[in-house]
N, C-alpha and C positions, 0 to 999 in steps of 0.2 A: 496574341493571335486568337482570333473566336473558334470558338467550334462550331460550327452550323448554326453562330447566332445564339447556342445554348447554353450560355455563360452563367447566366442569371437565375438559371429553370431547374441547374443540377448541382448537386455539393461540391463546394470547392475541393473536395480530395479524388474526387472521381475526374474532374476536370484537369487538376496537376498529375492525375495517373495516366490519364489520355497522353497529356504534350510529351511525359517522359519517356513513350514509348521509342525504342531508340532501335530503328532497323535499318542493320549495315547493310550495304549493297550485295544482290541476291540474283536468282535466277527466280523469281516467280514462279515459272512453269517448270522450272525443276524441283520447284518446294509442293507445287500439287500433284506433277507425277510422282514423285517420292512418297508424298502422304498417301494416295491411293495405292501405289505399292506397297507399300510397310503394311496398309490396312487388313489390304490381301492376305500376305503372308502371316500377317502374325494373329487374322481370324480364321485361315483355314489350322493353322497351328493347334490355334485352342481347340476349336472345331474338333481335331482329330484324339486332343485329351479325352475331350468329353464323351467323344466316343467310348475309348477305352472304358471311361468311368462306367457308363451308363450299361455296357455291356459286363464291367464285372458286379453291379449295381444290383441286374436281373437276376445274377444267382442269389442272392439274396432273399432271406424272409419279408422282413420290412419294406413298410415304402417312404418311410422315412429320406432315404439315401437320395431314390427317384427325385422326390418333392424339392429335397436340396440340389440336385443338379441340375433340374428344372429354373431355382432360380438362379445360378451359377451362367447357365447356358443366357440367361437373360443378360444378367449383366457382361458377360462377353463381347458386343457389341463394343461398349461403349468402351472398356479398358482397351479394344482393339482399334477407339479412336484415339487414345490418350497418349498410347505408347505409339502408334503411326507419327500422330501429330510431334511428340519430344523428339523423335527421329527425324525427321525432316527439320523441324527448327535448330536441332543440332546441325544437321550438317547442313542448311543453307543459309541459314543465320546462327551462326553459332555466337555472336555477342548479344545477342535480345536481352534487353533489360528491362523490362515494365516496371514502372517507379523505383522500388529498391529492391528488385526480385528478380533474378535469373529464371532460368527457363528450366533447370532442376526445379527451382524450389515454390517456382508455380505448377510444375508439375503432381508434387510431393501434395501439392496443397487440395488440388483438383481430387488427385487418388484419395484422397481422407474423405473430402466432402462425397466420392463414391462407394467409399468404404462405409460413410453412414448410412446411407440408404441401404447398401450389401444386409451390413450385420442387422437392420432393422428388420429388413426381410426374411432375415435367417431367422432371426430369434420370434417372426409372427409366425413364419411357417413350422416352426418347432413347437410353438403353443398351442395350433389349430391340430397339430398334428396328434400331439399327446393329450391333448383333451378329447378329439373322440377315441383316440385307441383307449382310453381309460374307460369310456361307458358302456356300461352293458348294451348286447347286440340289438337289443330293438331300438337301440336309438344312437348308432353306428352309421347314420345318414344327416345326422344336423347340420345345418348349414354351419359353415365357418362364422358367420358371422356374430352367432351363438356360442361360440367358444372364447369365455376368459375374454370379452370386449373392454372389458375395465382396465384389468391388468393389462392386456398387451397394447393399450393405448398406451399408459405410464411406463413402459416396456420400450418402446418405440422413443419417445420422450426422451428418457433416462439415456437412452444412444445416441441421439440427434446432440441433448446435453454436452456429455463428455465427449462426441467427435468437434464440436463449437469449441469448447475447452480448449482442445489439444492444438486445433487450426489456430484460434487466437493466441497460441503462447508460440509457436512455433513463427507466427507470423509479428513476432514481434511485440507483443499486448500485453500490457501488465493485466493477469487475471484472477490478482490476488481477490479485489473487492468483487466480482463477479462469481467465484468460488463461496467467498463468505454469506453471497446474498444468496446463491442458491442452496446453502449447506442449511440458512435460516426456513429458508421457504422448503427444502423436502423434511426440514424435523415439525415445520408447521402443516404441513399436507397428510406426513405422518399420522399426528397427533388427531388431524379431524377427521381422518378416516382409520382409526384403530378400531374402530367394530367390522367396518367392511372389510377392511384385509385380514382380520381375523378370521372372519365367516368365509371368506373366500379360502385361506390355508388349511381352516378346520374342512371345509368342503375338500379339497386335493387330500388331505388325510385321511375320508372316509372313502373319496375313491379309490387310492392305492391300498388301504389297510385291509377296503372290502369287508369289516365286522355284519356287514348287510347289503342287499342290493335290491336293486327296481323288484317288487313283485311278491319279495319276502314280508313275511309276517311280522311282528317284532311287537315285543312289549320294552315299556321302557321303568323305568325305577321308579317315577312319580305316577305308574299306573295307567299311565297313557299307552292304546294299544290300536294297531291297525297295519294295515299293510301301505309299504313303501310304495308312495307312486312315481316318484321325482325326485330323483337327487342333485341338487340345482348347484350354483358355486356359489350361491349366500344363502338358499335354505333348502330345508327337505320337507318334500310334502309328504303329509300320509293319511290316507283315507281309513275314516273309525269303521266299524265293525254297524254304526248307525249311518252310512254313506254321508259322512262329512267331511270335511276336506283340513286336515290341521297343519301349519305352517311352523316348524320348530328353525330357529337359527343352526345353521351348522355349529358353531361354537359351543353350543348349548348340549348339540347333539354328539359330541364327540365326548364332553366329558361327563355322559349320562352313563351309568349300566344298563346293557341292552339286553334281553331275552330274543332271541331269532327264533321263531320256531320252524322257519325252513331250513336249517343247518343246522347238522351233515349233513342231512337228506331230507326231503319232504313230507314223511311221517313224523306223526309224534303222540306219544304215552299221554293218554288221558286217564285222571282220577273222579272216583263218584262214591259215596257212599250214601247207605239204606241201613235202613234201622227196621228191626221185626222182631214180634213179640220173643218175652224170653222162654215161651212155651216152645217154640220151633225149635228142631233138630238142627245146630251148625252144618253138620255133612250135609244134608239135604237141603240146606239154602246155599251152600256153595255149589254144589252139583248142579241145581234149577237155574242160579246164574249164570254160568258157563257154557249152559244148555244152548240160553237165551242169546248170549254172546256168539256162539258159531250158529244159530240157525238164524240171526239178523246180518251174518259175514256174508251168507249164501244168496242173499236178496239185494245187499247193500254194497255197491263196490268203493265203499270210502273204507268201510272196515277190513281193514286186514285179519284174513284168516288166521286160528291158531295160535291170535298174540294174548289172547285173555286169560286173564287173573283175577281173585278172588283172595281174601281172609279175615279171617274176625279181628277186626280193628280194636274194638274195644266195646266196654261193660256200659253202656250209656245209664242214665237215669232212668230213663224207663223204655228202652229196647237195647238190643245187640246190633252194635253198629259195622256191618261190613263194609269193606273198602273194593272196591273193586275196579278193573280198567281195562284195555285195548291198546291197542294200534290204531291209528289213522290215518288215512292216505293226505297228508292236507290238513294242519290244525283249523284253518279257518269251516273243514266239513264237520267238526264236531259235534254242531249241534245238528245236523241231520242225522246223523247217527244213532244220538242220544237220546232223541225221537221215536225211534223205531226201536232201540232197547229198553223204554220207559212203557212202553205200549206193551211188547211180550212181557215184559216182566208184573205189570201190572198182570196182565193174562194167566199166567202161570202160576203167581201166588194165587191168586183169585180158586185159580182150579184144585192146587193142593191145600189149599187153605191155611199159607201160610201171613199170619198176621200183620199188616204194620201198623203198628199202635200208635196212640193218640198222645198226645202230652197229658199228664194225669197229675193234678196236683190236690195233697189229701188235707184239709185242713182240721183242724183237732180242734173240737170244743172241749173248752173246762167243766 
């Protein structure tokens, strides 16, 4: 017997699954008042779960809980066709056999291929979700679409994957050779993206470890210095001190030693030393420095009052080398600072007449 002439046009297994559709004698209109009542009751059912949930949801910190019942409440719908429809088929046909499938086990089949979609959107909405709770707040408005695109594509994949798996074995499928092809191909996808997913976990590592953030100053071990502009999920940008823009892999950056000089706090101890002749009195070049140091604090609001120091460093070649420092509100204000204490200090030796001498080198004739 033809199907609608479509014999020819569609697979022979889809066509032997049509004929063996096998439906014993039923009420029609009792198998779709049934369906539309089952639908009723068992979605105002969930309906009233979700209630509950959603209400003990809002006591809650996070919004984590919401986002997932959001898509909980989505998928309701359709689990409240699934389960209507096996009720009804149960009790108005309760022999249905479509090809070599009962009416459980095309059920069980259905709920899987729902369940892939379910946990795909569980596991996007959980990665959109903790990738902006993890960035610092000026940039706690990214679009989703910018979160971890990579990843939770292979995310999504990787589910779709193993719910195919489980439906083909359950449905009968030998899926031994389809396991070996795809165990080959994720150690080959692996293998060609080991710098991306590296750079992408070294990135999740700098955002939960937090060693630094957007804004922070940081030097790094090869001497490279600037502040953090972007901390991305395959590099970190950071702009030099000469407004340039440097792109480090996260990989690279994680197992670098870093200098922060915004942590613990936004100040930080600056060193400087000066050299002046060894005619000048010590006491009295500490005293004129010190001097210099709070009356540039009184003018300068990068300099913190009160935090200066001063001592003779050591016997140089030909001056006395002091060492001396501050506070500053801000490592990157340093050199305004240092500006404004090079100026008085010039000022003030000038005035006392204290020396800073010249490199002096004596050469001996025979």
């Amino acid at each position: 017997m033809a199907i609608f002439g479509l014999e020819g046009l569609i697979p022979d297994a889809f066509v032997n699954t049509i004929k063996n559709v096998n439906l014993p004698g039923g009420d029609i209109t009792l198998f779709f008042v049934l369906l539309v009542f089952s639908y009723i009751v068992i979605f105002i059912a969930l309906k009233i779960v979700l209630i509950i949930l959603k209400y003990l949801s809002s006591k809650t910190k996070t919004t984590l809980d919401d986002e997932l019942l959001a898509v909980a409440e989505k998928y309701s719908h359709f689990t409240a066709v699934l389960l209507a429809l096996f009720i009804s088929l149960q009790t108005v046909y309760p022999n249905l056999i479509v090809g070599t499938y009962n009416e459980l086990q095309i059920l069980i089949i259905l709920f899987m291929v729902l369940l892939a979609f379910f946990f795909a959107e569980i596991a996007d909405v959980i990665m959109v979700w903790y990738g902006i709770s993890i960035q610092p707040p000026e940039r706690k408005k990214i679009p989703p679409k910018q979160v971890f695109p990579f990843v939770r594509t292979i995310i999504r994949a990787a589910i779709y994957l193993i719910f195919l798996v489980f439906i083909l074995q359950y449905a009968g499928f030998d899926t031994a050779a389809l396991l070996t092809g795809l165990g080959v191909a994720g150690l080959a996808v692996a293998l060609a993206l080991q710098d991306t997913l590296g750079n992408f976990f070294a990135g999740i590592h700098i955002l939960m470890d937090k060693p630094f953030r957007e804004g922070d100053y940081i030097r790094l071990d090869n001497g490279m210095e600037g502040t953090v502009d972007r901390i991305g999920w395959r590099t970190t940008k950071i702009i030099s001190f000469d407004n340039n823009e440097i792109v480090v892999p996260n990989s690279k950056l994680s197992n670098a030693i870093i200098q922060n000089f915004a942590t613990p706090d936004k100040s930080a101890i600056v060193f400087y030393d000066i050299g002046v002749s060894y005619d000048s009195d010590p006491d009295e070049v500490e005293k004129t420095i010190l001097d210099v140091i709070e009356k540039v604090a009184k003018k300068n609001e990068y300099l913190l009052p009160g935090t200066g120091f001063v001592r003779l460093q050591q016997f140089g070649d030909y001056a006395l080398i002091f060492r001396f420092g501050y506070k500053v509100n801000g490592y990157t204000n340093r050199l305004a600072v240092l500006r404004d204490i090079n100026k008085e200090l010039l000022k003030e030796f000038r005035k006392k007449k204290i020396e800073i001498p010249f490199p002096i080198r004596v050469v001996m004739k025979k």
